[in-house]
Structure formats: C-alpha cells, structure tokens
C-alpha positions as CSV (number, residue, x, y, z in Angstrom):
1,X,4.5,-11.6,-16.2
2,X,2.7,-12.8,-19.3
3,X,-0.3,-14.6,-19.2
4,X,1.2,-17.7,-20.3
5,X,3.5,-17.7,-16.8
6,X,0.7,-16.7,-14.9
7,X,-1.2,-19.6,-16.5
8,X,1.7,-21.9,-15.7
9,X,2.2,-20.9,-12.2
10,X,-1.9,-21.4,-12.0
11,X,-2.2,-18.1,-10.7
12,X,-5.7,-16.6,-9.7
13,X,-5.2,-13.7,-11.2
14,X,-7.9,-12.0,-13.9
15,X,-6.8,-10.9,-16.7
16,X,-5.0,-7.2,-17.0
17,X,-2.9,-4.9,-19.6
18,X,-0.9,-2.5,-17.2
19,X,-1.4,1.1,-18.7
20,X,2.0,3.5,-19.2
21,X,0.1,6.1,-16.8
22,X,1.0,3.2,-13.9
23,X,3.9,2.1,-14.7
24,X,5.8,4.5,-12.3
25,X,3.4,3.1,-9.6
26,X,4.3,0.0,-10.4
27,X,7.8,0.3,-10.0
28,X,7.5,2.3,-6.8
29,X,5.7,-1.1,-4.9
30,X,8.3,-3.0,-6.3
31,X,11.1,-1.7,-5.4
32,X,9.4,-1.1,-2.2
33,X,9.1,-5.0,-1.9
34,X,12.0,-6.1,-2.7
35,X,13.4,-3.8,0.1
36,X,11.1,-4.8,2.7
37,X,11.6,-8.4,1.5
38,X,15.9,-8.0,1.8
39,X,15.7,-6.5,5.0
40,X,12.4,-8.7,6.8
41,X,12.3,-12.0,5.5
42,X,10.6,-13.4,7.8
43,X,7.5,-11.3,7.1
44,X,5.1,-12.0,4.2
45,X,3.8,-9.7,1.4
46,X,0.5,-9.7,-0.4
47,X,-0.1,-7.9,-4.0
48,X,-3.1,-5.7,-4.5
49,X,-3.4,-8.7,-7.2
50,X,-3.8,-11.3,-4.8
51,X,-6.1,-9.3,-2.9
52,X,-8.4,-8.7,-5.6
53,X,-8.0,-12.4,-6.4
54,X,-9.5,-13.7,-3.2
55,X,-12.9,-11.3,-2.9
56,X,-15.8,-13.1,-3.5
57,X,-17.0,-13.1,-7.3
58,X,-19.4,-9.7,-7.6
59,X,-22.0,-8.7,-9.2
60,X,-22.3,-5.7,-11.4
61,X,-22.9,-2.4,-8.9
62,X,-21.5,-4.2,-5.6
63,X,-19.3,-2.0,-4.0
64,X,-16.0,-3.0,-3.5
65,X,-13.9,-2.3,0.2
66,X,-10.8,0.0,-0.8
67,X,-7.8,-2.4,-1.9
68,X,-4.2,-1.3,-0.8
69,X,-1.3,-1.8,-2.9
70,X,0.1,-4.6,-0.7
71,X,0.0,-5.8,2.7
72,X,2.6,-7.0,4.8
73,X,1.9,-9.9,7.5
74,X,3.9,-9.3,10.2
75,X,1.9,-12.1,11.9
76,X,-0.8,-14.8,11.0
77,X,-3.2,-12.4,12.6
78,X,-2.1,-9.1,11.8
79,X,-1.3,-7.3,8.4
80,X,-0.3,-3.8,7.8
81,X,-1.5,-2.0,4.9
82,X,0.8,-0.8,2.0
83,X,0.6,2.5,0.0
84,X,2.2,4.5,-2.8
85,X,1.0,7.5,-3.6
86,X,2.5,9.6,-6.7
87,X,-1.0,11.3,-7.3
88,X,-2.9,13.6,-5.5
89,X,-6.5,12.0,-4.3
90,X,-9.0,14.7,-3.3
91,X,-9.3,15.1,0.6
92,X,-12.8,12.9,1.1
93,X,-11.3,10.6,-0.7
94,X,-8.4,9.6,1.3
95,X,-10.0,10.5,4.4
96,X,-12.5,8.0,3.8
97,X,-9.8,5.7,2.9
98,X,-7.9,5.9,6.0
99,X,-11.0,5.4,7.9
100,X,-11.8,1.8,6.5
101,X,-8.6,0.8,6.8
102,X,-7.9,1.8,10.5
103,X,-10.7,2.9,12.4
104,X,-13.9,1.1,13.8
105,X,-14.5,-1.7,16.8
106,X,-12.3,-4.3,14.6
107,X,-10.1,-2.0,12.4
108,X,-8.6,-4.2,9.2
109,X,-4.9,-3.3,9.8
110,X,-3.4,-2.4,12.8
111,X,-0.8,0.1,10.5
112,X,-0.7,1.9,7.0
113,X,2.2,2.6,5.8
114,X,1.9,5.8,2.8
115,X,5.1,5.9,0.8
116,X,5.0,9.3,-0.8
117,X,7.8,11.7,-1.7
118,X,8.6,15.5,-1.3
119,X,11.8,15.5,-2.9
120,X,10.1,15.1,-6.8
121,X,8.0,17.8,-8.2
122,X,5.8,15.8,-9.7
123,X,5.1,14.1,-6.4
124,X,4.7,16.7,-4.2
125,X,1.5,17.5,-4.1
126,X,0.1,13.4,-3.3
127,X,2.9,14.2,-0.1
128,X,1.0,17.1,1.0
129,X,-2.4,15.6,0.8
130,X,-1.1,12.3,2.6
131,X,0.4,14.6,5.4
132,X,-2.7,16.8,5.4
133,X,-4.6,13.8,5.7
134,X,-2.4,12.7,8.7
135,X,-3.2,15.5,10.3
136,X,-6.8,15.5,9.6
137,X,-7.0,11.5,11.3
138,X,-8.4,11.9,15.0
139,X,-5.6,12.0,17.3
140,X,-5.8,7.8,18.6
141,X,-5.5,7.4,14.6
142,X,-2.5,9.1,13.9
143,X,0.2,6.9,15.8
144,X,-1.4,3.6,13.2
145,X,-0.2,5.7,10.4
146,X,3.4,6.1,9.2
147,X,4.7,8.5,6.3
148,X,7.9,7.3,4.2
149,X,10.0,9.1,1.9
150,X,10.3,7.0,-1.1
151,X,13.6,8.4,-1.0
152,X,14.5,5.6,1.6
153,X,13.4,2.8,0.0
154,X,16.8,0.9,-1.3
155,X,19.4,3.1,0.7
156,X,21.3,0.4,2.5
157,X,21.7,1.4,5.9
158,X,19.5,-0.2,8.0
159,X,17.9,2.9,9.2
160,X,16.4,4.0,5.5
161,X,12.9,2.6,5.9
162,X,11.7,4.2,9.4
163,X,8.8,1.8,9.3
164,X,9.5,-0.9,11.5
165,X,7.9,-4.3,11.7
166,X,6.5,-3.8,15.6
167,X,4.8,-0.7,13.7
C-alpha cells in the first residue's frame, strides 16, 4: 500500500520502505493469508504491522518481545502464532523464540505454526533449523508446535494446509 492509502484508511501504521531482500517473505505470508483466509473465514488474522502498531510507544534501548509474522484468532481469547521462515536463524535464537512464544505459567499462544520448505534449495537450510529446533523443544512443547510445507499453501484440496483451526 502507499502511504497515501494507508493515510486514507487512517491506518496506525509507522512509516516503512519494504527492502528487495524481503520481498519473497512478504509474498510467502501473503499467500499464506489469503489461504487461510479462503478456507477459515470465520477466523481473524493479525499483521506483524498491526502488532507492532499496538506496543506501547518505546524508548530508545527498551527491549522489544519477539513479533511473529501474523497471528490468527481462532477465538476472542486465543491466537496462534504465524511464521515463515526462508532464512536460517542461529539455534539460540529460535530456541529462545519458541520459548516466549509457548512456554511459561501463561504462555502467549496456545500454537505456532512455522511455514518453511524443503523442497527449494535456497530454503532448506531455515527447514532444518525449524525441525531441529522442534526437536530441541521439551517434549509437553512440541505438540503446540506445527511444521508446514509451504508447498501446501494454495493447493486446493482441503487437506493442503495440515494445520487445523482446533490446533
């Protein structure tokens, strides 16, 4: 969108010039959403954007909590959080990413869903680390997280996308 349609639609959203390195990404949660949004209409999707748009203004130095791509609210109590990942993150990294999104006495989503793929080359090696990282996730973890071939997302039959709402 240009800034003059995000202006128009009053959207919340600061101000941002998409580099080419993301644009592949970008596509990716796209096409992801429109899927999800054919096949559960019912359900609602939130942008990283929006997310970003509702944290309390910052000061320079505050930390910020790790953002998903998008979430899907399955419920007005319970989201599930969204992930594409076409780049390889070092193992702390996601590890500590999967912890503050699913573990602790009040987890914040009941579900992650990683879309990754296998089948592309240049995405292979952000499959393995999401699937090493799977592995790594304490055993009452790994059921709250679900792996999805990219590959799925789009195909029409109603089985593609394995990731179920109850998920």
């Amino acid at each position: 969108m240009t800034r003059s349609c995000e202006r128009l639609l009053e959207l919340p959203y600061a101000r941002h010039n998409l580099r080419e390195s993301r644009l592949s990404h970008r596509y990716y949660i796209n096409r992801i959403r429109l899927d999800y949004e054919r096949r559960h209409p019912e359900y609602w999707w939130m942008s990283e954007r929006t997310l970003l748009s509702q944290l309390p203004r910052r000061n320079q130095g505050d930390e910020l909590p790790h953002i998903p791509d998008a979430e899907v609210w399955l419920s007005p109590t319970g989201a599930v959080a969204v992930e594409v990942e076409l780049s390889p993150k070092g193992d702390d990294e996601i590890d500590a990413i999967l912890l503050e999104l699913l573990a602790g006495e009040r987890p914040r989503y009941r579900t992650v869903w990683y879309f990754v793929s296998d089948a592309d080359p240049v995405y292979a090696q952000a499959h393995r680390v999401v699937q090493n990282a799977f592995e790594r996730l304490p055993a009452a973890l790994q059921p709250r997280m679900k792996i999805i071939p990219l590959e799925k997302v789009g195909v029409t039959d109603e089985t593609s996308i394995t990731a179920r709402p109850d998920s």
